[in-house]
C-alpha positions in Angstrom: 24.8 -97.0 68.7 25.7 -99.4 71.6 25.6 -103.0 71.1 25.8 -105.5 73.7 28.2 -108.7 73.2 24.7 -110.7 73.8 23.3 -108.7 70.6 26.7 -108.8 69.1 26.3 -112.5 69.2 22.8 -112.8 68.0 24.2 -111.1 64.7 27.8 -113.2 64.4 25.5 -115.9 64.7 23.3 -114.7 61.6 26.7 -115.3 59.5 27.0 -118.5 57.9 30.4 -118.8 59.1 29.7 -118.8 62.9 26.1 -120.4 62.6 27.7 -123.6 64.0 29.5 -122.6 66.5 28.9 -123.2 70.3 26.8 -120.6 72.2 29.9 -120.1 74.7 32.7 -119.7 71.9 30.6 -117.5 70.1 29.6 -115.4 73.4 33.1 -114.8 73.8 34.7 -114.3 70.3 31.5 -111.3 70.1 33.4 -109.9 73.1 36.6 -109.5 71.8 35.2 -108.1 68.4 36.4 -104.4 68.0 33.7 -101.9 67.1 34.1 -99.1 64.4 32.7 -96.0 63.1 33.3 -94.6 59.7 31.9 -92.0 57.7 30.7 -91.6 54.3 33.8 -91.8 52.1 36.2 -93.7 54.6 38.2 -96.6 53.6 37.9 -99.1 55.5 40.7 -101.2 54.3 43.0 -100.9 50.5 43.4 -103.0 47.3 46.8 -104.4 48.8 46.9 -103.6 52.5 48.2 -106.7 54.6 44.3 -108.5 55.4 44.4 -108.7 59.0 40.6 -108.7 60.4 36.9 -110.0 58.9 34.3 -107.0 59.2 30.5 -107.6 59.7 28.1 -104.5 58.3 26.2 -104.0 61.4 25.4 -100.1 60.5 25.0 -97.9 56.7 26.5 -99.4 53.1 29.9 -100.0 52.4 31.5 -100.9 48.5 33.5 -103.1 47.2 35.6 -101.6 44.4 39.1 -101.5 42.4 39.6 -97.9 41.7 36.8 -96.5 40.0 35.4 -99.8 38.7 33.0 -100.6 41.4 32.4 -104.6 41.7 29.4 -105.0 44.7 28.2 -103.1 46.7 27.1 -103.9 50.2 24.4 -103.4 53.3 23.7 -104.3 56.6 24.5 -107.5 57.5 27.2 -107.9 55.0 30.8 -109.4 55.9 34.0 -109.1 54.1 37.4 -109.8 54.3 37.2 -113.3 55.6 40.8 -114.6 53.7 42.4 -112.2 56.3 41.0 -115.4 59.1 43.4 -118.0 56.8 46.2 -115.8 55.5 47.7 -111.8 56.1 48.1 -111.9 52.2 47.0 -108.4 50.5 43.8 -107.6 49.9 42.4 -108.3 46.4 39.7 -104.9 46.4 39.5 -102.0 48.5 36.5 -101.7 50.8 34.9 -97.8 51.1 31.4 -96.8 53.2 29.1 -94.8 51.2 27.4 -93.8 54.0 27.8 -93.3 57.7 29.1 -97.2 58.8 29.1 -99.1 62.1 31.6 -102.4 61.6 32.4 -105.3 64.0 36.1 -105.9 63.3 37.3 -109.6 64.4 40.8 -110.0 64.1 42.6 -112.8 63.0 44.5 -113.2 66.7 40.9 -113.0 68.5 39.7 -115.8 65.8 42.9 -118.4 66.8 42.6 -117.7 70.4 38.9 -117.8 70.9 38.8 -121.0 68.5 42.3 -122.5 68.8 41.6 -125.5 71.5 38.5 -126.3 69.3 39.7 -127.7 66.1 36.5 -129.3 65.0 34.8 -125.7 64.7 37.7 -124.4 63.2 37.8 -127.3 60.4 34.0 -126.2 59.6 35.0 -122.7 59.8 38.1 -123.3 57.5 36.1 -125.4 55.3 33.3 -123.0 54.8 36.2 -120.4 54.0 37.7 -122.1 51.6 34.3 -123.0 49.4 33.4 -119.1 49.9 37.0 -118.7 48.7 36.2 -120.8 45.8 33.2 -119.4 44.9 34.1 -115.8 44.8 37.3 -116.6 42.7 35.1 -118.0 40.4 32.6 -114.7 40.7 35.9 -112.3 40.1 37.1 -114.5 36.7 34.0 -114.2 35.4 33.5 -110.1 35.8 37.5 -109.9 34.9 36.3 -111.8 31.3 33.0 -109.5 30.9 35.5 -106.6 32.1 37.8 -107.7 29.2 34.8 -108.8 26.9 33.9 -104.8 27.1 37.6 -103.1 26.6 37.8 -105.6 23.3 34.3 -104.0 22.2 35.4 -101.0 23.5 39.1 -101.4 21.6 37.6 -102.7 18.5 34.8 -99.8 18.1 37.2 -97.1 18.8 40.0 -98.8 16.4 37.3 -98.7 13.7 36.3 -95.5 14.5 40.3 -94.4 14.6 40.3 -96.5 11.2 37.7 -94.2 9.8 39.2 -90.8 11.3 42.6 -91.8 9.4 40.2 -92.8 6.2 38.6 -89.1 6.2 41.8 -87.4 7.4 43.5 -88.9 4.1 40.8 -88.0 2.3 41.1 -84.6 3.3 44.9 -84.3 2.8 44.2 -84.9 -1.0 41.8 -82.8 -1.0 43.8 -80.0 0.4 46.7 -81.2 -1.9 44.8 -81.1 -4.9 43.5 -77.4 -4.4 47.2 -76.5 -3.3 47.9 -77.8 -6.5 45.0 -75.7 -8.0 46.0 -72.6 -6.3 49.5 -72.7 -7.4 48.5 -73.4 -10.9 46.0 -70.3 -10.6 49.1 -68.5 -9.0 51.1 -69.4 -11.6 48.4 -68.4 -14.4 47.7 -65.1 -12.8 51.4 -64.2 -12.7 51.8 -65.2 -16.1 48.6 -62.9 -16.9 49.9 -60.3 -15.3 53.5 -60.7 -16.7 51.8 -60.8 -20.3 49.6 -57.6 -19.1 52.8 -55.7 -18.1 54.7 -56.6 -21.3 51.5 -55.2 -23.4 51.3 -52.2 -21.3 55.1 -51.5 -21.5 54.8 -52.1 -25.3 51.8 -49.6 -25.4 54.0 -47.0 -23.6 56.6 -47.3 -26.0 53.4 -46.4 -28.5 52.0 -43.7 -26.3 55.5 -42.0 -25.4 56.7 -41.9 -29.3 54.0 -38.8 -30.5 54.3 -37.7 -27.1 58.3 -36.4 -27.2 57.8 -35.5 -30.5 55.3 -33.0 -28.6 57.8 -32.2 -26.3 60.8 -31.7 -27.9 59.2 -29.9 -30.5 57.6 -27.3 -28.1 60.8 -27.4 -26.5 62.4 -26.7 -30.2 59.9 -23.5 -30.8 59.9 -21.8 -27.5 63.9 -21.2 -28.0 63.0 -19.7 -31.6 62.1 -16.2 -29.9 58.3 -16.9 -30.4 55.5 -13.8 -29.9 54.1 -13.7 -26.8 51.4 -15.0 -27.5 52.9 -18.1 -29.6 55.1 -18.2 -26.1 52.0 -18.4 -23.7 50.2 -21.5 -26.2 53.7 -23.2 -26.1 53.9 -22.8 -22.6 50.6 -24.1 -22.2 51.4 -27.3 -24.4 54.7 -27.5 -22.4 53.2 -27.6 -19.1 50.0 -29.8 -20.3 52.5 -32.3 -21.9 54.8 -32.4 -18.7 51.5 -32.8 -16.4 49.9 -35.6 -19.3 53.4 -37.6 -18.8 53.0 -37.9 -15.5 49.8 -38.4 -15.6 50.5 -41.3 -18.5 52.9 -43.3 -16.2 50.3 -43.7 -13.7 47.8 -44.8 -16.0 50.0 -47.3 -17.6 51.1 -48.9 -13.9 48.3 -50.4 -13.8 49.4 -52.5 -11.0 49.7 -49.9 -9.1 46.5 -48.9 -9.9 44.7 -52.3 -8.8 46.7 -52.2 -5.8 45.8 -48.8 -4.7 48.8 -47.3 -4.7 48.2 -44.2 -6.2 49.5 -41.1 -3.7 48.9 -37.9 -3.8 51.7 -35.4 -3.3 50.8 -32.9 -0.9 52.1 -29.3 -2.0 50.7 -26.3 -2.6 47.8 -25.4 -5.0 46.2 -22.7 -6.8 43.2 -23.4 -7.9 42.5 -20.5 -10.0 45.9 -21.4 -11.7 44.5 -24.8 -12.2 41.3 -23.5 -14.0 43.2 -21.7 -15.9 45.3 -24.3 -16.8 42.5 -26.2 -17.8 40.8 -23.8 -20.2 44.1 -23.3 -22.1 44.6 -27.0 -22.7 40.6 -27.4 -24.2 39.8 -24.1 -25.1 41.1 -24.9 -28.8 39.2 -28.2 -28.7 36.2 -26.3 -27.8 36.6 -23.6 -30.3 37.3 -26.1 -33.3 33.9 -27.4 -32.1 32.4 -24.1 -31.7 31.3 -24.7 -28.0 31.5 -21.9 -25.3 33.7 -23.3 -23.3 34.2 -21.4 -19.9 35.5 -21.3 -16.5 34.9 -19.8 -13.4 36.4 -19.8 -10.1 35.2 -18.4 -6.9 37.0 -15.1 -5.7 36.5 -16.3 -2.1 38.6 -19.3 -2.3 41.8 -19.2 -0.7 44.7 -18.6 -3.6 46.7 -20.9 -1.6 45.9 -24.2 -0.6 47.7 -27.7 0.1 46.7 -30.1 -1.7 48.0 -32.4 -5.5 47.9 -29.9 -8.1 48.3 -32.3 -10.7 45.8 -34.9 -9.7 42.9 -32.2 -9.0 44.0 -30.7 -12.6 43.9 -34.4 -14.2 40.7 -34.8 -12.7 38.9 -31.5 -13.8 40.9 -32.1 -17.4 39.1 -35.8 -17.7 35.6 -34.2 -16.6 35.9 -31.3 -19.1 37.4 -33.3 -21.8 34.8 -35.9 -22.0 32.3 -32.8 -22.0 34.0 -31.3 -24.7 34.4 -34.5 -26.6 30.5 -35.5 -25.7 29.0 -32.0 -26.8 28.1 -30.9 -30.3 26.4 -27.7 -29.6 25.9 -25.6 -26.9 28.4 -24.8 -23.8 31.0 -26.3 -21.3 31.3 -24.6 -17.9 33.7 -25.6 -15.3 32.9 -23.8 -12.1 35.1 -24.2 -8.7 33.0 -23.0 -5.7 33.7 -22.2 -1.6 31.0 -24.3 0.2 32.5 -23.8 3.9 36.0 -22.3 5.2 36.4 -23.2 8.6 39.7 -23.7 11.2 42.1 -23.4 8.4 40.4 -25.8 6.1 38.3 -25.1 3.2 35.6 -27.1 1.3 35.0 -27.0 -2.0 32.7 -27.9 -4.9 33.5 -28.4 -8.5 31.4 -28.9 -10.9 31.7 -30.2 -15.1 28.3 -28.9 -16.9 27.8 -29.7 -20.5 24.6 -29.5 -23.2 26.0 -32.9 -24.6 24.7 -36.4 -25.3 23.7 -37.3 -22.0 23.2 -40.3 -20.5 20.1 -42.9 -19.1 19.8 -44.0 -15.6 20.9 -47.4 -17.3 24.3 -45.9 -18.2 24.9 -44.1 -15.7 24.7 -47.7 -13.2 28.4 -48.3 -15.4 30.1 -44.7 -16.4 32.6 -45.3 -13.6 33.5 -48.5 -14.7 37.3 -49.2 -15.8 37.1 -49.7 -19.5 33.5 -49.0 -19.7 31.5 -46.3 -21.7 28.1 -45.3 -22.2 27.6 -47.9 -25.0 29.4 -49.7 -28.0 27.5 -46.7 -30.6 29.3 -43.7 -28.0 33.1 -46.1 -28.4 33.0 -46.3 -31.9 31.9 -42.7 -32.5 33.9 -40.8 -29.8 37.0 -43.3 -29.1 38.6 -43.8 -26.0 39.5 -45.9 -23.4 36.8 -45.8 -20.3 39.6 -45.4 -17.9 39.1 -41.4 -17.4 35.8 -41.6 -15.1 37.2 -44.3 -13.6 40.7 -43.0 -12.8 38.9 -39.6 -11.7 36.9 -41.3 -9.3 39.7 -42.7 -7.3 41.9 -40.0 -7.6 38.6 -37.8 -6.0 38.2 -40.4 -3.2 42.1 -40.0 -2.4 41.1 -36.6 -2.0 38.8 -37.8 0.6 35.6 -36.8 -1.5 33.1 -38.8 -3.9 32.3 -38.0 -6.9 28.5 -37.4 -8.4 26.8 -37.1 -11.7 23.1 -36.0 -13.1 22.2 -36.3 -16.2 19.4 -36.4 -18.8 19.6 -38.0 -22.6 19.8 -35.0 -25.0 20.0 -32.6 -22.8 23.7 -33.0 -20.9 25.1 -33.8 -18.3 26.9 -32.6 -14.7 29.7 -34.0 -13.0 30.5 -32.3 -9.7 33.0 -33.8 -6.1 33.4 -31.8 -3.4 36.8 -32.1 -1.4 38.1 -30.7 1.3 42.0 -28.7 1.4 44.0 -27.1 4.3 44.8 -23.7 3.6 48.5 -23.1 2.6 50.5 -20.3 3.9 51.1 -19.4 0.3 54.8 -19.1 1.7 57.5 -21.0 -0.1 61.3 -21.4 1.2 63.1 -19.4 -0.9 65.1 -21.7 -3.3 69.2 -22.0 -3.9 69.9 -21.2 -7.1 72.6 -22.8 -9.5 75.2 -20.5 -8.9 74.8 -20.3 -4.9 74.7 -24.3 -4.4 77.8 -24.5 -6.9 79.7 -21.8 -4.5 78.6 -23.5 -1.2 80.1 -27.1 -2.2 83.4 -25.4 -3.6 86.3 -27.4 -2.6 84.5 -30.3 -2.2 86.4 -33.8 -2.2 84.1 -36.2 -3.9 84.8 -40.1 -4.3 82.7 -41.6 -7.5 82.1 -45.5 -7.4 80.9 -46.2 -10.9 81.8 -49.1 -13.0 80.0 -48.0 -16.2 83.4 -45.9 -17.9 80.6 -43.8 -19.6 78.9 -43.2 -16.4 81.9 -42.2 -14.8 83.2 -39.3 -17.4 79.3 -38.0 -16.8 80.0 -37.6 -13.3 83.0 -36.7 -13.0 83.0 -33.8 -16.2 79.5 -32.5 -14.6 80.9 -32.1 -11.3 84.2 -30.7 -12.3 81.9 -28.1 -14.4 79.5 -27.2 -11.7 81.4 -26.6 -8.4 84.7 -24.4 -8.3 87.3 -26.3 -7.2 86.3 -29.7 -6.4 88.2 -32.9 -6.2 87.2 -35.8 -7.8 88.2 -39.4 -7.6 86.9 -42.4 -9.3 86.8 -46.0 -8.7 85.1 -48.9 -10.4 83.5 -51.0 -7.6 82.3 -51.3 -3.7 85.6 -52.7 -2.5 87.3 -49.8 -3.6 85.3 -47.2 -2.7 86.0 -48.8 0.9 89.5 -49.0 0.3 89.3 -45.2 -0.4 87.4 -44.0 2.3 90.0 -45.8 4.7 92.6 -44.0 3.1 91.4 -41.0 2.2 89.0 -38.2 3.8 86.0 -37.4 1.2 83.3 -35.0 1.5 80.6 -37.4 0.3 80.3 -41.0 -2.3 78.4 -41.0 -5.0 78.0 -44.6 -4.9 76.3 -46.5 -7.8 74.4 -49.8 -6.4 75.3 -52.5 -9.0 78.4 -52.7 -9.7 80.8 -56.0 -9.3 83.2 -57.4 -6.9 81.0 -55.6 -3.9 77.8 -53.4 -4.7 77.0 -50.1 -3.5 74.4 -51.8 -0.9 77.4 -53.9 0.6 79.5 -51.1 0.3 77.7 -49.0 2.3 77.5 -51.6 5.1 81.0 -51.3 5.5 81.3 -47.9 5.3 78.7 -47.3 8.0 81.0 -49.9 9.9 84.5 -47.9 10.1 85.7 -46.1 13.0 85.9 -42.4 13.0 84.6 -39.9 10.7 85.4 -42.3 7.7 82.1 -44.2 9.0 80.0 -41.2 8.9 81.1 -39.9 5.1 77.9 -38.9 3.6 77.0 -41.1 1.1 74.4 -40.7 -2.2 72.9 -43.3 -4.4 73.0 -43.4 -8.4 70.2 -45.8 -9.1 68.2 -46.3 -12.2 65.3 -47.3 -9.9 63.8 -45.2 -7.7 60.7 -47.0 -7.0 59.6 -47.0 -3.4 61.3 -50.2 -2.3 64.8 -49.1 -3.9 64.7 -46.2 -2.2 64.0 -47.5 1.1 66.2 -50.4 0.8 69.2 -47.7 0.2 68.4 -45.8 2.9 67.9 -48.7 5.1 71.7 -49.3 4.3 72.8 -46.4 5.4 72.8 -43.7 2.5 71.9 -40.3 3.3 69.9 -39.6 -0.1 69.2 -40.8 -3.9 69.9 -39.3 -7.1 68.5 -40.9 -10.1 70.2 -42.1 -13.3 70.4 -40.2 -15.5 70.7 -37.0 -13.8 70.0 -33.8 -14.0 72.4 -31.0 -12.7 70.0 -29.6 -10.3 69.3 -32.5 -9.0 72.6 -33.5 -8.4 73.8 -30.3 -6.6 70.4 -30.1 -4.9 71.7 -33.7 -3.7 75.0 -32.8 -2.4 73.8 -29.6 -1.1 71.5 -31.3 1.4 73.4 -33.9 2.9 76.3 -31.0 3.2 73.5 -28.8 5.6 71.9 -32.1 6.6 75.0 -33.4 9.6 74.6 -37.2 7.8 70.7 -37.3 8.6 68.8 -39.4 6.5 65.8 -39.0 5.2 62.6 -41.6 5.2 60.3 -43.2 2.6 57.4 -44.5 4.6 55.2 -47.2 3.7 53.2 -46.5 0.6 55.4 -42.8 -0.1 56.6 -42.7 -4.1 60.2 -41.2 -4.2 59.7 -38.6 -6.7 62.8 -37.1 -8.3 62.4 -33.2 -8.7 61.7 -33.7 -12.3 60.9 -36.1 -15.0 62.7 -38.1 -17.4 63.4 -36.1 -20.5 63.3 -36.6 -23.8 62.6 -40.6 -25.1 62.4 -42.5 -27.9 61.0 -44.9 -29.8 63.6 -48.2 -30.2 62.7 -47.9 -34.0 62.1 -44.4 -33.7 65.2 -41.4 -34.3 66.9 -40.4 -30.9 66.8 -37.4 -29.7 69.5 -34.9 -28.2 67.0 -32.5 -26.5 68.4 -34.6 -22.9 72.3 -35.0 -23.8 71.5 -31.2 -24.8 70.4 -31.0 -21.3 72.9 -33.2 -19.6 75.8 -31.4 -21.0 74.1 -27.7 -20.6 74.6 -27.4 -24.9 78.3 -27.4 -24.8 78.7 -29.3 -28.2 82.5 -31.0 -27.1 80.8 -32.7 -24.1 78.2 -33.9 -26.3 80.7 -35.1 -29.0 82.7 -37.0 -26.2 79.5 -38.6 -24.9 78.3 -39.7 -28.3 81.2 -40.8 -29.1 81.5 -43.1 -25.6 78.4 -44.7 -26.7 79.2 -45.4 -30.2 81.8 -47.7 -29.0 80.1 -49.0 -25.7 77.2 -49.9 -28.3 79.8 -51.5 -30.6 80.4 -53.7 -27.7 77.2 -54.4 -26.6 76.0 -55.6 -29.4 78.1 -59.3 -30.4 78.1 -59.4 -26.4 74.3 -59.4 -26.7 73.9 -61.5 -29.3 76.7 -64.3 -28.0 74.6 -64.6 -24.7 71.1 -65.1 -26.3 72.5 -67.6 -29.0 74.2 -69.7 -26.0 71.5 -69.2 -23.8 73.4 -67.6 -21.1 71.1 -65.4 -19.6 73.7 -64.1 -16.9 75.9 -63.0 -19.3 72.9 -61.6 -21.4 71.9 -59.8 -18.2 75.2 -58.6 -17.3 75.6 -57.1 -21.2 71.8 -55.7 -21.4 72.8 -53.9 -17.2 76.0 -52.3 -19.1 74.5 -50.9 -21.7 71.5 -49.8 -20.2 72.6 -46.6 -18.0 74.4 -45.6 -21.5 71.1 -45.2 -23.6 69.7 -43.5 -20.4 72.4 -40.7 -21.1 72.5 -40.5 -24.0 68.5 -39.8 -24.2 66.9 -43.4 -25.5 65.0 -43.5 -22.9 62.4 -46.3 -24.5 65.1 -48.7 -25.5 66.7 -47.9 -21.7 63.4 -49.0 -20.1 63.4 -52.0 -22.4 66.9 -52.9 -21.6 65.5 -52.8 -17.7 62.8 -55.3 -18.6 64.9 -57.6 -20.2 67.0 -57.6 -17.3 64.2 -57.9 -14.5 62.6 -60.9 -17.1 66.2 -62.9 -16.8 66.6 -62.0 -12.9 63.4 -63.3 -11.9 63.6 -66.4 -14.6 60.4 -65.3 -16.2 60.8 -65.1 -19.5 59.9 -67.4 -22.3 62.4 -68.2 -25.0 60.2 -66.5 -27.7 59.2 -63.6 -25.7 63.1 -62.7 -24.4 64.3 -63.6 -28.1 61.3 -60.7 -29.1 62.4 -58.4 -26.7 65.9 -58.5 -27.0 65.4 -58.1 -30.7 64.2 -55.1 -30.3 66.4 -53.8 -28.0 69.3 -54.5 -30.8 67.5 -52.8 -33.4 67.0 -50.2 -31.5 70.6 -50.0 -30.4 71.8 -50.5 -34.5 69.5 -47.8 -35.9 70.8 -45.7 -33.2 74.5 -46.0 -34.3 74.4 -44.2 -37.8 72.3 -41.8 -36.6 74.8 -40.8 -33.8 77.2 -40.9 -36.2 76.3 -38.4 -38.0 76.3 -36.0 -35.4 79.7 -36.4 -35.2 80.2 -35.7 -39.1 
């Protein structure tokens, strides 16, 4: 748009501030206006710029603002910045169009020349100023107070509501404080439950294991009287069913392990006709004293080798056909093993548990594979039993990978039946070293023992010196010097125990690993009482190359140093969830109260009756010791002392075949490590350890006689 200074005029002219002045003066001061153009979003002059010039709106809307708080806005016709006439002081707001703008910019040299020889116009002008001055001072107080008016509401509301946030936030915290405090009570209860559920199953396997060595060591006792052959194949039977129900029996009494699904299987080879058989000789007699038929058959067409746990498929069919057997009155019990499907090297089967017994309604059937659960209270009190064998079955068939099914009708019997699936074995096993061909390849052996048990020491020592030709043995009674040995000295491999003072076999090993040279890569075994999982792996972790358990058995001992010998110092691995199973069970136990038994010391020392002379003998006066030592600590309240007197005495009654009081000693000893234990239930159980140990005393004694 053009605009003429005659039109220019006519609008200066509409502004109060130039409506009184002269036609001429005004003619000209509209000619020296400058004319600008600015689009939407321009600024046409800043909150602080220098105010140089008055504008006049001639074109589009324009705002007046301080940042984002916007205090007029203006139109055509408008005009602002009229201080910058009196004074180049900063500008109080910033001026922005908001839409395409034409402006008529008079600047404050124009306004003094045009007006400066006419000082009565300029004293109206001035005057009019100063009252628009006035004015709009008074206009900006009063938004600055309603500005401030509304941060104080603004301030006050969200102080309250800030007030309120911290209110509820407090609230909260107690909250969460209180049911910390609830949780760690419950903790605290539940540990204590368990603790107190641990104790009672430890105290039942005492129970438990007491008839059950009699069993053993009995059967042990009649197999070497030169029995018939057929007294030989029953005691056999009752041999290998009491081995296979001991293992089965630790399992059964972990029963944290149990609730934390821990059970493994051991994958081996199987036989599963073996297995049937196995099963029919251990019920057959409770069958016949019955008078069931009681029978078993087994498909020709499976594989007679497959890979699978031989013992947990055997204590699975056992608990089916047992609670047949023990549920049946008249009539029959068949166990039947059949090939649905052999395909790629696997094989599926199906067994099945029939019997003509009690049976059972749909009602009891909702519960039969319940823990601790049976049919109903008339079936507990007439049959007996726990409840735990359908439920232990179950999850032993879904490690297998299978479920497990039953049918059954009241009065007439029942069927239990799983079907699993194995790999086929090669039926192919690695021919094993005997005795005599491990002794001959570890002759000359140089052998460092770190032991500080004196009893455990003559053990090693006398059963190494009797089993390999030749060999070279050293002891020494703690970590520190084993490693001063092995810095010294070249050894074949440390057996290294894992407590033991001044430096443990853990810390030991450390250092070991740590030497230069071949001293650093001496193979080194573990003697450990414990060889759970986590004991195992945290010695190989350390750098030992295997683990032998106390006490040990000769086998396992040469198998031992026969493998890290062929092994070049590889170590083997536990993974996550693996059991470390020593090649065989702990033999023969006792009872604390019970009479000890020499069936393991006759083990242990292979029958010669000299070494088991000297090693009753050790432990008559280790136990002489142990006992004031024991009863000091526990009268002073010592417990470190009582811990360190129950650990020195424990690996003893291991050897010398208390196996029960050993494992007692070990609870006593985890119950003062982990500051668990009540005074009255460590007072019990330490009590019983001693009376254990004192009516062992005479009766070693007269072994001696």
């Amino acid at each position: 748009m053009h605009i003429t200074t005659s039109a220019l005029a006519l609008k200066l002219r509409g502004m109060d501030l130039f409506r009184s002045m002269p036609e001429p003066l005004l003619l000209e001061l509209a000619q020296k206006c400058g004319i600008e153009r600015m689009q939407t979003g321009d600024t046409i002059f800043r909150k602080d710029d220098p105010g140089r010039s008055l504008y006049l709106l001639l074109e589009g809307d324009a705002k007046v603002h301080d940042g984002d708080y916007v205090v007029a806005n203006m139109s055509v016709g408008s005009c602002f910045g009229e201080m910058a006439l009196l004074d180049e002081g900063p500008r109080s707001m910033s001026v922005t169009a908001i839409a395409p703008a034409l402006l008529a910019r008079i600047d404050r040299e124009i306004f003094f020349e045009v007006l400066g020889d006419h000082p009565d116009v300029m004293e109206q002008i001035v005057g009019l100023l100063t009252r628009r001055l006035r004015f709009q001072t008074d206009q900006t107080l009063a938004q600055l107070r309603r500005r401030e008016e509304e941060l104080t509401r603004l301030v006050d509301e969200r102080t309250a509501e800030l007030i309120r946030q911290k209110e509820e936030a407090e609230h909260l915290r107690a909250k969460a404080e209180a049911q910390m405090r609830e949780a760690e009570f419950q903790r605290q209860r539940a540990e204590q439950s368990e603790r107190f559920e641990q104790q009672f199953l430890a105290n039942m396997s005492h129970e438990l294991r007491t008839p059950m060595n009699a069993v053993m060591g009995m059967t042990n006792l009649l197999l070497q009287k030169n029995p018939r052959d057929d007294q030989r194949r029953y005691l056999d039977s009752i041999r290998q069913s009491s081995e296979a129900l001991l293992v089965i029996l630790n399992d059964i009494l972990d029963i944290s392990k149990i609730q934390a699904g821990r059970l493994e299987l051991e994958w081996t080879d199987l036989n599963v006709a073996q297995i049937l058989d196995n099963v029919f000789t251990t019920l057959q007699f409770r069958a016949e004293e019955k008078g069931l038929l009681f029978q078993v058959d087994c498909d020709p067409d499976i594989p007679p080798a497959l890979s699978g746990d031989p013992v947990r498929l055997q204590q699975i069919l056992i608990n089916l056909a047992g609670n047949a057997v023990k549920f049946t009155e008249k009539g029959r019990i068949n166990v039947i093993a059949r090939l649905l499907e052999q395909n790629a090297g696997r094989c599926r089967l199906r067994f099945e548990v029939t019997d003509t017994g009690i049976g059972m309604t749909a009602e009891q059937l909702a519960i039969v594979f319940e823990s601790f659960r049976q049919a109903s209270s008339d079936t507990t009190r007439k049959y007996g039993g726990t409840g735990l064998g359908l439920s232990i079955s179950k999850q032993l068939v879904e490690l297998f990978g299978g479920r497990i099914d039953v049918e059954s009708t009241p009065g007439e019997g029942s069927t239990f039946g799983f079907e699993i699936e194995l790999a086929v074995g090669t039926g192919q096993r690695k021919p094993e070293t005997s005795a005599a061909e491990a002794a001959d390849a570890l002759r000359g052996m140089r052998i460092l023992v770190a032991e500080d048990n004196y009893f455990n020491q003559v053990v090693a020592i006398e059963t190494l010196e009797m089993l390999i030709p030749e060999v070279v043995v050293h002891a020494v009674e703690n970590g520190q010097e084993a490693l001063n040995r092995v810095k010294s000295e070249p050894y074949d491999v440390v057996l290294m125990d894992v407590t033991m003072p001044v430096m443990d076999g853990l810390e030991a090993t450390r250092a070991i690993r740590e030497l230069p040279g071949p001293a650093g890569l001496v193979p080194i075994i573990a003697f450990t009482a414990s060889v759970t999982n986590k004991e195992v792996k945290k010695c190989l972790s350390t750098g030992m190359n295997a683990c032998v358990p106390k006490p040990f058995k000769d086998a396992e001992l040469l198998g031992a140093l026969l493998a890290v010998k062929t092994s070049n110092g590889q170590t083997p691995s536990v993974g996550e969830g693996e059991e470390y199973r020593p090649e065989n069970p702990e033999a023969g136990s006792s009872e604390p109260n019970g009479a000890p038994q020499l069936a393991f010391l006759e083990q242990l020392t292979g029958g010669n009756p000299a070494r088991m002379r000297k090693y009753i003998g050790l432990y008559l006066d280790s136990a002489a010791a142990a006992i004031p030592n024991i009863e000091a600590a526990l009268a002073a309240g010592d417990h470190e002392a009582l811990r360190r007197a129950v650990h020195t005495i424990k690996p003893q009654l291991r050897m010398i075949g208390m196996g029960d009081a050993a494992e007692l000693a070990q609870a006593i000893e985890t119950m003062v490590k982990e500051g668990a234990a009540d005074r009255a239930l460590l007072t019990g159980q330490v009590d019983r350890l001693l009376a254990a140990i004192r009516h062992s005393v005479p009766v070693f004694q007269s072994y001696l006689v």
